[in-house]
N, CA, C and O atoms as a Tinker XYZ file with bonds, in Angstrom:
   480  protein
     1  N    -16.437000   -5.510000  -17.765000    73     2
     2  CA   -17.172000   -4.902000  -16.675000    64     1     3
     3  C    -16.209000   -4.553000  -15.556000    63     2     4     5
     4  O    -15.315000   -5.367000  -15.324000    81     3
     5  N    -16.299000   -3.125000  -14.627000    73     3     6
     6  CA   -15.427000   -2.921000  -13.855000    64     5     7
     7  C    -16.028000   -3.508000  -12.981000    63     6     8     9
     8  O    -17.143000   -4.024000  -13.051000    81     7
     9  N    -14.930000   -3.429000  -11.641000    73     7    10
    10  CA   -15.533000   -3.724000  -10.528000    64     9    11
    11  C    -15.574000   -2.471000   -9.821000    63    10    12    13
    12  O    -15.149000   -1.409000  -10.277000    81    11
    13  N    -16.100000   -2.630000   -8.693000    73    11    14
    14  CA   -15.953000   -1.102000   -7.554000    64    13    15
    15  C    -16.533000   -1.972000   -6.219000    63    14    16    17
    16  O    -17.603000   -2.479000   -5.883000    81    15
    17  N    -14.988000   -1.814000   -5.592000    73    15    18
    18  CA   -15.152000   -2.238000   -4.368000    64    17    19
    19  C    -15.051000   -0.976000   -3.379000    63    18    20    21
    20  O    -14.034000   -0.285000   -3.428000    81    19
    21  N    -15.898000   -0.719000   -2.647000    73    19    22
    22  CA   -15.685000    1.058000   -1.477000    64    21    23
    23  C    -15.806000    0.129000   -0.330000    63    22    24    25
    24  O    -16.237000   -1.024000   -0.336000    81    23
    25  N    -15.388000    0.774000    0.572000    73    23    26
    26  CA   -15.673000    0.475000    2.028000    64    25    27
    27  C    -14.610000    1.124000    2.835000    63    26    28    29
    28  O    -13.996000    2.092000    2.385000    81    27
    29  N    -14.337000    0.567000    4.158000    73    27    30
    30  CA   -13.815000    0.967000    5.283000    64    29    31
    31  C    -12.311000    1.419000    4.780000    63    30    32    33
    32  O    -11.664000    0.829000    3.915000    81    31
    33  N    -11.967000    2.384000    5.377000    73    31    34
    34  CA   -10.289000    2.282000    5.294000    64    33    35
    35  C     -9.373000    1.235000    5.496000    63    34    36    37
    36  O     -9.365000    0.781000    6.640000    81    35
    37  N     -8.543000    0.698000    4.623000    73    35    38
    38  CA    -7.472000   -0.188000    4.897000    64    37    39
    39  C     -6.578000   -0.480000    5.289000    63    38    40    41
    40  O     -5.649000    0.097000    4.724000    81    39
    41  N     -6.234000   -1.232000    6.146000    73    39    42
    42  CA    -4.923000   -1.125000    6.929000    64    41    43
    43  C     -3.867000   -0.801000    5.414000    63    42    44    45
    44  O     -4.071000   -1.187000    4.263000    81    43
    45  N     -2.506000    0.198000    6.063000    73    43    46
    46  CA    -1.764000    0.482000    4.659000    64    45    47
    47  C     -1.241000   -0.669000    3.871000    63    46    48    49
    48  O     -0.822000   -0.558000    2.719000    81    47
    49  N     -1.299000   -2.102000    4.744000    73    47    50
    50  CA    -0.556000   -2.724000    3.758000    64    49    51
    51  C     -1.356000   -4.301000    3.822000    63    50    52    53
    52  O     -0.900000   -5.384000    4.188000    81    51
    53  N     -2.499000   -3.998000    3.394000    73    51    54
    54  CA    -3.756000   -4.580000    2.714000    64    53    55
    55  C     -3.680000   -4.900000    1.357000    63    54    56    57
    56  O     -3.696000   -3.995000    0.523000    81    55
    57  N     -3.612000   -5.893000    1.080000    73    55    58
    58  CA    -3.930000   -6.099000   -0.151000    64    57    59
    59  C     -5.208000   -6.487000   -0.847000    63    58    60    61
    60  O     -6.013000   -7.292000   -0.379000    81    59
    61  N     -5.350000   -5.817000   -2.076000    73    59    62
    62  CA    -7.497000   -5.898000   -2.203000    64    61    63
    63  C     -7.077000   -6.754000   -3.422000    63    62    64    65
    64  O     -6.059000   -6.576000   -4.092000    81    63
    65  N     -8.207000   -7.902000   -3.646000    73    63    66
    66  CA    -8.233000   -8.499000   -4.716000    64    65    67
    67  C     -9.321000   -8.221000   -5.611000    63    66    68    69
    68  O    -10.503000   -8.457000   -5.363000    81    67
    69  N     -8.860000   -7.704000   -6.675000    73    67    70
    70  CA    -9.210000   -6.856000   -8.001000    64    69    71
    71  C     -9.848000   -7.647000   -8.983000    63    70    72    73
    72  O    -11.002000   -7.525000   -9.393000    81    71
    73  N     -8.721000   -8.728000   -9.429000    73    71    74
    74  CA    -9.459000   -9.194000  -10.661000    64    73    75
    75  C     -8.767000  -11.048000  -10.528000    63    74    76    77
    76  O     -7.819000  -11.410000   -9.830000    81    75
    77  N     -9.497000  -11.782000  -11.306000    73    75    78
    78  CA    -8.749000  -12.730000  -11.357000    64    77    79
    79  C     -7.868000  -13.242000  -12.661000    63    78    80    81
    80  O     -8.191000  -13.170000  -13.847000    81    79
    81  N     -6.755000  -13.738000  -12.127000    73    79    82
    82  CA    -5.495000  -14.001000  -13.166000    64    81    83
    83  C     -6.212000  -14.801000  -14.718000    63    82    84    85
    84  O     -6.155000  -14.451000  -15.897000    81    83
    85  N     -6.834000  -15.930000  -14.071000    73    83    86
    86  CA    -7.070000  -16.421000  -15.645000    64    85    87
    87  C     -8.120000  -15.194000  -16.646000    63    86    88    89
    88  O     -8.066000  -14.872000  -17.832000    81    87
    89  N     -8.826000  -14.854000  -15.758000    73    87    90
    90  CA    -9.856000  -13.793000  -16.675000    64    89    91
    91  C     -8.881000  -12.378000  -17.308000    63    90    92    93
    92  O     -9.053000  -11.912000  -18.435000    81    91
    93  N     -7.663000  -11.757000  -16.118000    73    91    94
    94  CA    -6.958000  -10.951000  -16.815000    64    93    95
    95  C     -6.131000  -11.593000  -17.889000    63    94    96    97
    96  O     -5.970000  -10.774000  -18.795000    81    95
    97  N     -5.336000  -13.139000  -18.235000    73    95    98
    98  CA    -4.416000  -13.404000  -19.213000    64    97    99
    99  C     -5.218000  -13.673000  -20.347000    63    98   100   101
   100  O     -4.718000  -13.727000  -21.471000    81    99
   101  N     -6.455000  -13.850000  -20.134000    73    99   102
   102  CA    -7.369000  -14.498000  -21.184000    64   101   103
   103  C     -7.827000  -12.575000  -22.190000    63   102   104   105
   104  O     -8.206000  -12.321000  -23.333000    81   103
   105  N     -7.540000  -11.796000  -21.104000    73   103   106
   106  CA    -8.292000  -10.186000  -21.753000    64   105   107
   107  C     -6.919000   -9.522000  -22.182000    63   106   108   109
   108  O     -6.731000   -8.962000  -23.262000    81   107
   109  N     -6.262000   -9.627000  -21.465000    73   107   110
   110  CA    -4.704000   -8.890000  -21.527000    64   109   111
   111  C     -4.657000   -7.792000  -20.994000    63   110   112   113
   112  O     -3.621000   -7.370000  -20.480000    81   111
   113  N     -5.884000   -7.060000  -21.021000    73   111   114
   114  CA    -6.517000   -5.796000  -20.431000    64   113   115
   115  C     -7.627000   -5.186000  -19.846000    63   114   116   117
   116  O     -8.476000   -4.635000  -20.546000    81   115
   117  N     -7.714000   -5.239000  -18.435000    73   115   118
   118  CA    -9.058000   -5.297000  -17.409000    64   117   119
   119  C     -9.176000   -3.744000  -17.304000    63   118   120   121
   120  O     -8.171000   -3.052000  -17.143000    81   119
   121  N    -10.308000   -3.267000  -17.389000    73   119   122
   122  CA   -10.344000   -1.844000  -16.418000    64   121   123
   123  C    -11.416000   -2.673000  -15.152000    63   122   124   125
   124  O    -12.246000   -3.580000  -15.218000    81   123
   125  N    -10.829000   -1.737000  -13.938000    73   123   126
   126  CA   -11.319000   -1.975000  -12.749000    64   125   127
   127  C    -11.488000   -0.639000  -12.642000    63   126   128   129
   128  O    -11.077000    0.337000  -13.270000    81   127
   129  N    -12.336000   -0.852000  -11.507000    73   127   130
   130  CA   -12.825000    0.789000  -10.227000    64   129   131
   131  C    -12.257000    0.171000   -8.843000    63   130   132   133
   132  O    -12.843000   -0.882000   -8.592000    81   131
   133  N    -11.527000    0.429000   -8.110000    73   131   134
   134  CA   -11.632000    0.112000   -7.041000    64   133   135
   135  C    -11.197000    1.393000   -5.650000    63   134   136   137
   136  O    -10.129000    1.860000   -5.253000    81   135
   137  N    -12.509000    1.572000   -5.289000    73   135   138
   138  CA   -11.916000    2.190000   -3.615000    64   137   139
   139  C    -12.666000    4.032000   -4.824000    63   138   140   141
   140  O    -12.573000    5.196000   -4.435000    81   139
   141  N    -13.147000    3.669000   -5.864000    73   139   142
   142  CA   -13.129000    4.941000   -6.116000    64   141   143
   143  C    -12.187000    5.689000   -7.391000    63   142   144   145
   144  O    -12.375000    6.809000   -7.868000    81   143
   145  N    -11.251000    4.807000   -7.723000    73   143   146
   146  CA   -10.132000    4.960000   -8.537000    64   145   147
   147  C    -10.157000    3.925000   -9.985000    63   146   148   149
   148  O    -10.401000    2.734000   -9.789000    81   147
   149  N     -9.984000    4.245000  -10.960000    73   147   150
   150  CA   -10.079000    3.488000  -11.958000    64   149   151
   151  C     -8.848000    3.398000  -12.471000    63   150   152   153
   152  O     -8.166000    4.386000  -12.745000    81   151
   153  N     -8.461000    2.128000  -12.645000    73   151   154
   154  CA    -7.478000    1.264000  -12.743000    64   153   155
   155  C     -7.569000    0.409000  -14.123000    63   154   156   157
   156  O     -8.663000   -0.076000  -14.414000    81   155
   157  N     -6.728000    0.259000  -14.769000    73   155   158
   158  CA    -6.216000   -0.757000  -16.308000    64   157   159
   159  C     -5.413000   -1.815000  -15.548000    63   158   160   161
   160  O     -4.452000   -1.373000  -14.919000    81   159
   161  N     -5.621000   -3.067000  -15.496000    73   159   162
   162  CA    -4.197000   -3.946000  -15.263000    64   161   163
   163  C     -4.041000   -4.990000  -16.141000    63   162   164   165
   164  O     -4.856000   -5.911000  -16.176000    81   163
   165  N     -3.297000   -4.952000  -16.690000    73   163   166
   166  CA    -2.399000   -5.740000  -17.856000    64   165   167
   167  C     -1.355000   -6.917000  -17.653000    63   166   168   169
   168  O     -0.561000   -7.049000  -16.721000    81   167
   169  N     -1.525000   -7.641000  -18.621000    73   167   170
   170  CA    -1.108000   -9.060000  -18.446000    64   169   171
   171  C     -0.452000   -8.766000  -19.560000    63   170   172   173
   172  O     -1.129000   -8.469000  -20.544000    81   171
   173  N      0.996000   -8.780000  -19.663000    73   171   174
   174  CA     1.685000   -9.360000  -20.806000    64   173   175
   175  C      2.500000  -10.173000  -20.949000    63   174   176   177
   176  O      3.469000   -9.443000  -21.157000    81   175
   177  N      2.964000  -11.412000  -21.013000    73   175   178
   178  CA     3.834000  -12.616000  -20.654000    64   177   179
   179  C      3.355000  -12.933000  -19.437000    63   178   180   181
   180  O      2.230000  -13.199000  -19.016000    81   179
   181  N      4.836000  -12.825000  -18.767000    73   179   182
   182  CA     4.472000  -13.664000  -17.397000    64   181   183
   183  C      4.478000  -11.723000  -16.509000    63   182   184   185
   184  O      4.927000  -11.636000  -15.367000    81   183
   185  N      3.944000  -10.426000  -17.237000    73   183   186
   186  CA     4.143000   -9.542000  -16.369000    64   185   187
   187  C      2.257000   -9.206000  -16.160000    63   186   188   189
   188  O      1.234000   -9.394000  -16.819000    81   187
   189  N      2.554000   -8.747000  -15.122000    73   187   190
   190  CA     0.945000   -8.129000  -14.259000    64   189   191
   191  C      1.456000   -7.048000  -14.531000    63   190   192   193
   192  O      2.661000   -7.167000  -14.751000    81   191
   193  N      0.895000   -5.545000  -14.655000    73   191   194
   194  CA     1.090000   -4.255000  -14.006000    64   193   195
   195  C     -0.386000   -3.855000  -14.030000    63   194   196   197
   196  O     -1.244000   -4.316000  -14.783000    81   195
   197  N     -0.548000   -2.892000  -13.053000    73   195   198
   198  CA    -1.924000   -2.218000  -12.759000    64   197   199
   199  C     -1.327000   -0.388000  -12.887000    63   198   200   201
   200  O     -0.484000    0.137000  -12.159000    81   199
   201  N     -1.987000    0.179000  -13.886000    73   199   202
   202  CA    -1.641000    1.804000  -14.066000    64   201   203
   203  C     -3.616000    2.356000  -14.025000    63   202   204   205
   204  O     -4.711000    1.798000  -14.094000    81   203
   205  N     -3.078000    3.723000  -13.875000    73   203   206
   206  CA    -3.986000    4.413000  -13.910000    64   205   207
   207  C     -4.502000    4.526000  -15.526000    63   206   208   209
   208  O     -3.870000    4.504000  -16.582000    81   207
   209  N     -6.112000    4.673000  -15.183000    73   207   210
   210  CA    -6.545000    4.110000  -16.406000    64   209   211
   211  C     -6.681000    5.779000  -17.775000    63   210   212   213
   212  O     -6.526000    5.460000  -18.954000    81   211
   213  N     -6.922000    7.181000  -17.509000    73   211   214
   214  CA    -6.567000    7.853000  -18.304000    64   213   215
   215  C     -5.391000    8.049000  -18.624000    63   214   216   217
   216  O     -4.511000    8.292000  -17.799000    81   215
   217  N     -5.144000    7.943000  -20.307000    73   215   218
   218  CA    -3.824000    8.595000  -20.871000    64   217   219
   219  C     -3.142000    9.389000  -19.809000    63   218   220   221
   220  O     -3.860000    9.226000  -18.822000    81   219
   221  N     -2.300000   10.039000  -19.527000    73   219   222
   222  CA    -1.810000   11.440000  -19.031000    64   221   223
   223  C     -1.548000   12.337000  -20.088000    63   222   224   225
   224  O     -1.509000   13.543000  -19.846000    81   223
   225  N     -1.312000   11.784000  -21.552000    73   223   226
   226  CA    -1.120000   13.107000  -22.305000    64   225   227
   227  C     -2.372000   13.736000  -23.063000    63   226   228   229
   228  O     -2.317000   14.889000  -23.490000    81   227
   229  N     -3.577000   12.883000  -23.223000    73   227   230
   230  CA    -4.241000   13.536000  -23.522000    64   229   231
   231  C     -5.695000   12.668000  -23.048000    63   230   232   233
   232  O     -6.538000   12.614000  -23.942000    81   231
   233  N     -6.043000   12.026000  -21.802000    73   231   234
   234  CA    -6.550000   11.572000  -20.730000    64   233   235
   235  C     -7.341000   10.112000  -21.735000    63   234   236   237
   236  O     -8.136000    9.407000  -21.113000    81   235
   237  N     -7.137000    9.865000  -22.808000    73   235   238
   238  CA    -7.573000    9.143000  -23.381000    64   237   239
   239  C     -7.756000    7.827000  -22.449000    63   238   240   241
   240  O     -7.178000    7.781000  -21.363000    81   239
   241  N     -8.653000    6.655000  -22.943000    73   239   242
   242  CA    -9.299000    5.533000  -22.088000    64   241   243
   243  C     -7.760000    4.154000  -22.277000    63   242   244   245
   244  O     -7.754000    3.159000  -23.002000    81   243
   245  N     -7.089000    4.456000  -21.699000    73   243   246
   246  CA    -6.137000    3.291000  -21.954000    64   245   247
   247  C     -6.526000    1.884000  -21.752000    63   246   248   249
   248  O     -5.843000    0.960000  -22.194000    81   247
   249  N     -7.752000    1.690000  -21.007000    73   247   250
   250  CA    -8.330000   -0.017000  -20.981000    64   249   251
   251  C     -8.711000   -0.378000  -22.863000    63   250   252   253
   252  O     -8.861000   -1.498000  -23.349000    81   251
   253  N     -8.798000    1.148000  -23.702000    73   251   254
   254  CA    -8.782000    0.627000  -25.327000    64   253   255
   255  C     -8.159000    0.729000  -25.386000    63   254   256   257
   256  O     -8.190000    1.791000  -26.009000    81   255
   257  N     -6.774000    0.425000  -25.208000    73   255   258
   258  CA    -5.462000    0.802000  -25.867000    64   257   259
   259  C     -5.042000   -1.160000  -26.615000    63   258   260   261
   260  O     -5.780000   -2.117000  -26.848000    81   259
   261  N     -3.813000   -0.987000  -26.727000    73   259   262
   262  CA    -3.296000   -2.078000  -26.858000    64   261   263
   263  C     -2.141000   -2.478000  -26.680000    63   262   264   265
   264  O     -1.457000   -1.487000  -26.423000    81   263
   265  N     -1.465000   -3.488000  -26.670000    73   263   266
   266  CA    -0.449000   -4.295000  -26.143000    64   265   267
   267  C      0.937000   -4.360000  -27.348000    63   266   268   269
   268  O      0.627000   -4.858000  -28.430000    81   267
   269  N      2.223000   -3.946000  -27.212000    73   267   270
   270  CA     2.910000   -3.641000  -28.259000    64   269   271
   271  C      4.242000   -3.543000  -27.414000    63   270   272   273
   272  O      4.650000   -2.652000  -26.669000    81   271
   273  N      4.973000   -5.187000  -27.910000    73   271   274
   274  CA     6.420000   -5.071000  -27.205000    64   273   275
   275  C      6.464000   -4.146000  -25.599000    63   274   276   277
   276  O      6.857000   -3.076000  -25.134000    81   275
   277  N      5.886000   -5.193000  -25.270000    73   275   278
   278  CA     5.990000   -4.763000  -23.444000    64   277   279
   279  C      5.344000   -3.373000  -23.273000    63   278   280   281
   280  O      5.516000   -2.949000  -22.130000    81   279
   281  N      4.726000   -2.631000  -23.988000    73   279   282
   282  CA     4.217000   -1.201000  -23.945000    64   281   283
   283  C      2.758000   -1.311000  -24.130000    63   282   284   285
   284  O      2.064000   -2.062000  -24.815000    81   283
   285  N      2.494000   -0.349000  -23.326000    73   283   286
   286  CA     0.400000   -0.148000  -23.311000    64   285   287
   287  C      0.419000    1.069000  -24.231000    63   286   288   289
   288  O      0.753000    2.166000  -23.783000    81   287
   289  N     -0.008000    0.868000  -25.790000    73   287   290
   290  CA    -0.313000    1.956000  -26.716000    64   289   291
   291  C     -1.423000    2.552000  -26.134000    63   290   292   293
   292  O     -2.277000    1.954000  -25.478000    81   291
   293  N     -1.397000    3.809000  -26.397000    73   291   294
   294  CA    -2.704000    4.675000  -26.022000    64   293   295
   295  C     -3.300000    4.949000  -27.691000    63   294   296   297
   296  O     -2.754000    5.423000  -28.687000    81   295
   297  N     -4.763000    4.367000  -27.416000    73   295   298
   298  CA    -5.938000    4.107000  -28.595000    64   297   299
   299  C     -5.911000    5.795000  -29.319000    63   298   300   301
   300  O     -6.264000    5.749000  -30.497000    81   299
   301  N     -5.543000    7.324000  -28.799000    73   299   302
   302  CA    -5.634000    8.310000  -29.604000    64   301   303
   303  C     -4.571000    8.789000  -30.312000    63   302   304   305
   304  O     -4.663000    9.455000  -31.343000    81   303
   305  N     -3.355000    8.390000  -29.660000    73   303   306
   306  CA    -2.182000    8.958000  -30.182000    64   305   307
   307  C     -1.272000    7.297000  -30.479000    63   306   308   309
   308  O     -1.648000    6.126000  -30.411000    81   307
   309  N     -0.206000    7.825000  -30.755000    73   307   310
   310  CA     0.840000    6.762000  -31.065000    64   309   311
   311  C      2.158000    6.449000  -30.179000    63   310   312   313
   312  O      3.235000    6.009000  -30.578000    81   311
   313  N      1.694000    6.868000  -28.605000    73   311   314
   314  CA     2.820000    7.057000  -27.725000    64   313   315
   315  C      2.579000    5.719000  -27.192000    63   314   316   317
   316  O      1.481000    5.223000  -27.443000    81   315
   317  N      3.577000    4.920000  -26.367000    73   315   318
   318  CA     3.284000    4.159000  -25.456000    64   317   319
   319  C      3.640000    3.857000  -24.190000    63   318   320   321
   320  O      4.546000    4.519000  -23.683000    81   319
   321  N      3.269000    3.244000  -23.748000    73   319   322
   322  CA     4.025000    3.386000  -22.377000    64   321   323
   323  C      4.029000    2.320000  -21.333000    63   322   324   325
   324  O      3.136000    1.626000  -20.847000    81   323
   325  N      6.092000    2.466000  -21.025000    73   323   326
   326  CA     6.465000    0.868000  -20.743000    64   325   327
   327  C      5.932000    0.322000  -19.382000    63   326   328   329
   328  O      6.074000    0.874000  -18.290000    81   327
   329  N      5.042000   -1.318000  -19.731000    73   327   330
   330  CA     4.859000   -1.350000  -18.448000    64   329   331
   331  C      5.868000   -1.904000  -17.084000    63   330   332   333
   332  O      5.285000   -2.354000  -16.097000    81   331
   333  N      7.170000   -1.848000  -17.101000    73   331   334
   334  CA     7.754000   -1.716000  -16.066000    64   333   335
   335  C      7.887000   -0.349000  -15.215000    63   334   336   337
   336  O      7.818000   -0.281000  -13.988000    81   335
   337  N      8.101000    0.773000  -16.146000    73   335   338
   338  CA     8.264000    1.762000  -15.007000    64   337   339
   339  C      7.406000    3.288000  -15.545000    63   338   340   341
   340  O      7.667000    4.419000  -15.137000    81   339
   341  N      6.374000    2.925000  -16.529000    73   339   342
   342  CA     5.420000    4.202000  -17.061000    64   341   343
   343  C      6.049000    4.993000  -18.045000    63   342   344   345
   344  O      5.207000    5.613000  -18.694000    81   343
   345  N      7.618000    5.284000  -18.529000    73   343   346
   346  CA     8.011000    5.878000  -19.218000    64   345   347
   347  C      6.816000    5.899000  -20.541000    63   346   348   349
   348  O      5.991000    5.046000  -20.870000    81   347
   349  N      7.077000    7.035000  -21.018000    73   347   350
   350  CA     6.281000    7.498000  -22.007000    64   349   351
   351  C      6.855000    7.706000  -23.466000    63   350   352   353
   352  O      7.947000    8.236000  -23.266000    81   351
   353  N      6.692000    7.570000  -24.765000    73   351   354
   354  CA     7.834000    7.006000  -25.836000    64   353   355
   355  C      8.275000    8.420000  -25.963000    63   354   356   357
   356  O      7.743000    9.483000  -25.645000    81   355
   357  N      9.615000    8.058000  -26.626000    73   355   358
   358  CA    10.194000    9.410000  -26.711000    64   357   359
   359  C      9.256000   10.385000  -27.360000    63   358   360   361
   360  O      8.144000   10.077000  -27.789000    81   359
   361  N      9.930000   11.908000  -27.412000    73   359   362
   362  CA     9.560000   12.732000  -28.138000    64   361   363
   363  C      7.874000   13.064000  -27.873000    63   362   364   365
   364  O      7.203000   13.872000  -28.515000    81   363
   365  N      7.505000   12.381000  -26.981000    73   363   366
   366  CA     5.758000   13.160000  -26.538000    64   365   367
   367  C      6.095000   13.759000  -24.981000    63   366   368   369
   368  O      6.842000   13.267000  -24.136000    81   367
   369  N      5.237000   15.058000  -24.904000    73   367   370
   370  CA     5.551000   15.840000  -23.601000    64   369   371
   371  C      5.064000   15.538000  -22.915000    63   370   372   373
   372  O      4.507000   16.526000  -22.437000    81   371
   373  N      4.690000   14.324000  -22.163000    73   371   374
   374  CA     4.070000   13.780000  -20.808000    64   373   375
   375  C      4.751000   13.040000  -20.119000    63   374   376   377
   376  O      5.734000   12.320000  -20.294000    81   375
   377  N      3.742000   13.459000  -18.857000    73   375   378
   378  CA     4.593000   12.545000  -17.421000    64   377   379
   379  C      4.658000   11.066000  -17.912000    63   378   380   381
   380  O      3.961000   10.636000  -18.831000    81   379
   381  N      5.634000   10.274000  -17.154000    73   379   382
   382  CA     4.950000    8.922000  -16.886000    64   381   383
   383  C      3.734000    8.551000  -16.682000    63   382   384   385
   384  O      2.872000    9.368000  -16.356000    81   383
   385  N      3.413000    6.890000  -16.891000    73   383   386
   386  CA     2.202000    6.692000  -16.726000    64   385   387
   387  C      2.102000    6.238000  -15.223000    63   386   388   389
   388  O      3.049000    5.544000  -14.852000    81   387
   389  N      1.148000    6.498000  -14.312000    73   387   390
   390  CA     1.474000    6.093000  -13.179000    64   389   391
   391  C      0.777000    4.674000  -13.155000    63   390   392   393
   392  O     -0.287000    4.250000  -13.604000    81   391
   393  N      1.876000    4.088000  -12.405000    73   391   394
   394  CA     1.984000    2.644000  -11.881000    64   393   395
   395  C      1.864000    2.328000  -10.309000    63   394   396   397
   396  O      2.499000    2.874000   -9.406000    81   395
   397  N      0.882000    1.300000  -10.199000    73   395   398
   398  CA     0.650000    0.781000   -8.527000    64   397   399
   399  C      1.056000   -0.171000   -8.692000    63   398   400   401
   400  O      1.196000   -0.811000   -9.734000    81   399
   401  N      1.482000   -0.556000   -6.934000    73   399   402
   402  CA     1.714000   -1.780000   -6.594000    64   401   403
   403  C      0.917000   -3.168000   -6.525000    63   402   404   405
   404  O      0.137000   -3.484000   -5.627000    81   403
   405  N      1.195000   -3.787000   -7.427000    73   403   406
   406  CA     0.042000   -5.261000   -7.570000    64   405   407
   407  C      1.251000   -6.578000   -8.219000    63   406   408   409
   408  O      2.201000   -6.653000   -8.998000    81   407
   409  N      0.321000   -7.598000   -7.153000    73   407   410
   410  CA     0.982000   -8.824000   -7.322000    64   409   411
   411  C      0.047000   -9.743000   -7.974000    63   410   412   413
   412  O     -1.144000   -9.444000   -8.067000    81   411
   413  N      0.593000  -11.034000   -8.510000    73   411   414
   414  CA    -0.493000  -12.052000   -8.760000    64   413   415
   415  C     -0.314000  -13.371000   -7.849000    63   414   416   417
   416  O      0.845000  -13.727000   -7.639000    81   415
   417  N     -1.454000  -14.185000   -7.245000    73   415   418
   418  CA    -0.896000  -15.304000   -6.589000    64   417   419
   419  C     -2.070000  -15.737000   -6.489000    63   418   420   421
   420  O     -2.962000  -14.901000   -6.630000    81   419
   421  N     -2.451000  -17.140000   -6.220000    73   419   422
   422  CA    -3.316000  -17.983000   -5.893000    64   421   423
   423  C     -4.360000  -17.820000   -6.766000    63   422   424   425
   424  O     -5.460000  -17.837000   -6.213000    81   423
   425  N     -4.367000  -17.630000   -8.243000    73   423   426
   426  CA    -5.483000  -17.159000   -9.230000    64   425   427
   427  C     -5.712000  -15.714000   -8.962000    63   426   428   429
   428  O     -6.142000  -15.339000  -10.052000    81   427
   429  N     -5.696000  -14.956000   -8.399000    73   427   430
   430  CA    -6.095000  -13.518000   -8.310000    64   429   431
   431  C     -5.140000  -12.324000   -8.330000    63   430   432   433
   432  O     -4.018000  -12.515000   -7.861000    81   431
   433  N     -5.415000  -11.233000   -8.766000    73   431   434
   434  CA    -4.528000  -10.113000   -9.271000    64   433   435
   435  C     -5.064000   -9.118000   -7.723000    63   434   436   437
   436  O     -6.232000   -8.901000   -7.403000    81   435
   437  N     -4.072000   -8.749000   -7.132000    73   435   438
   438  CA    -3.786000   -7.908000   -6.035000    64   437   439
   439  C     -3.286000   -6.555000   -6.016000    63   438   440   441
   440  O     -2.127000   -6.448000   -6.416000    81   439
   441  N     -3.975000   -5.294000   -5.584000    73   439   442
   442  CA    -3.393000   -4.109000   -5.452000    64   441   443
   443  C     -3.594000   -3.697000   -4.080000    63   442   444   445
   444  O     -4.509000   -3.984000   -3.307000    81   443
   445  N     -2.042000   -2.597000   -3.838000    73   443   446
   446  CA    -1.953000   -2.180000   -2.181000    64   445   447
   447  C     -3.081000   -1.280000   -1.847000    63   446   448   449
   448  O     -3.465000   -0.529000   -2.744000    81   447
   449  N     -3.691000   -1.237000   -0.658000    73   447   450
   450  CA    -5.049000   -0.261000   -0.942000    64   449   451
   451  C     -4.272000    1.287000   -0.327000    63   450   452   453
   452  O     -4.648000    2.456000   -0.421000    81   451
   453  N     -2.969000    0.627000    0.359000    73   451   454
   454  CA    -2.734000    2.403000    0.370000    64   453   455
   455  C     -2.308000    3.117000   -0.801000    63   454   456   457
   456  O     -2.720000    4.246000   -1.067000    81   455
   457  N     -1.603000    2.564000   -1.408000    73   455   458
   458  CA    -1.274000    3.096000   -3.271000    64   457   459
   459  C     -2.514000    4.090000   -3.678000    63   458   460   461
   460  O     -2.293000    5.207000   -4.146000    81   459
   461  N     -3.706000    3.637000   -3.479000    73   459   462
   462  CA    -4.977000    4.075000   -4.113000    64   461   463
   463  C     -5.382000    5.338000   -3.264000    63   462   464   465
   464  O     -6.150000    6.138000   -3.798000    81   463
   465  N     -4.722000    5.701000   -1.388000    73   463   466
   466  CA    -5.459000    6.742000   -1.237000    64   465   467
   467  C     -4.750000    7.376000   -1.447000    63   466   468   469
   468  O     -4.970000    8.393000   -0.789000    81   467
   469  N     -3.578000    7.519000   -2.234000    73   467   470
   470  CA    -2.826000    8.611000   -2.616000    64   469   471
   471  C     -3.261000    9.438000   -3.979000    63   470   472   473
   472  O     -2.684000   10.462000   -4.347000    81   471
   473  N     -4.417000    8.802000   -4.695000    73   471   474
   474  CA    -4.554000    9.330000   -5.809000    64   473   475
   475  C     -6.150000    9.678000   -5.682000    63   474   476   477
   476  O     -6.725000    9.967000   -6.732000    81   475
   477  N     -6.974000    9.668000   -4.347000    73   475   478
   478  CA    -7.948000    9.840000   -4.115000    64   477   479
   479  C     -8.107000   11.548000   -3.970000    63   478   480
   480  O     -9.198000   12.046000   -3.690000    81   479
């Protein structure tokens, strides 16, 4: 289930709490809504990343995707993409995957809320 948190504008360096850590390591893969924006954030080892939740190469639902040597496979094609910095596997013609800023601490998974009005 996503969440969708809307409200007031955020100071830029706000941090919104999204999801919580044991429920993301236990899924490996959350889709969220937040502020309006739909978000995938992924747990793999000891890494968090939060990306935007359509493919970019062919807008597919990456919250079905799956988890493969540090990479978020996309469920239509066979590309993946690394979650440190979005690269996309060789030889497919798409951008990176875009990546926000999110931390984990005190049980809960954190994203910057200004990150999010940039893609609003």
């Amino acid at each position: 289930m996503a969440d969708d948190r809307r409200g007031p504008a955020w100071p830029q360096d706000q941090w919104l709490p999204v999801c919580s850590l044991p429920r993301l390591t236990a899924a490996g893969i959350v889709a969220v809504r937040i502020a309006g924006v739909d978000l995938v954030l992924v747990a793999d080892g000891g890494l968090v990343t939060a990306c935007e939740r359509a493919c970019p190469h062919e807008q597919a639902d990456l919250a079905c995707g799956r988890l493969v040597s540090g990479r978020l496979a996309c469920p239509r094609h066979d590309a993946s993409f690394s979650l440190i910095d979005g690269a996309i596997s060789d030889g497919w013609p798409s951008r990176p995957l875009r990546l926000y800023p999110v931390r984990a601490e005190r049980g809960e998974v954190f994203i910057n809320a200004a990150s999010l009005k940039s893609v609003r």
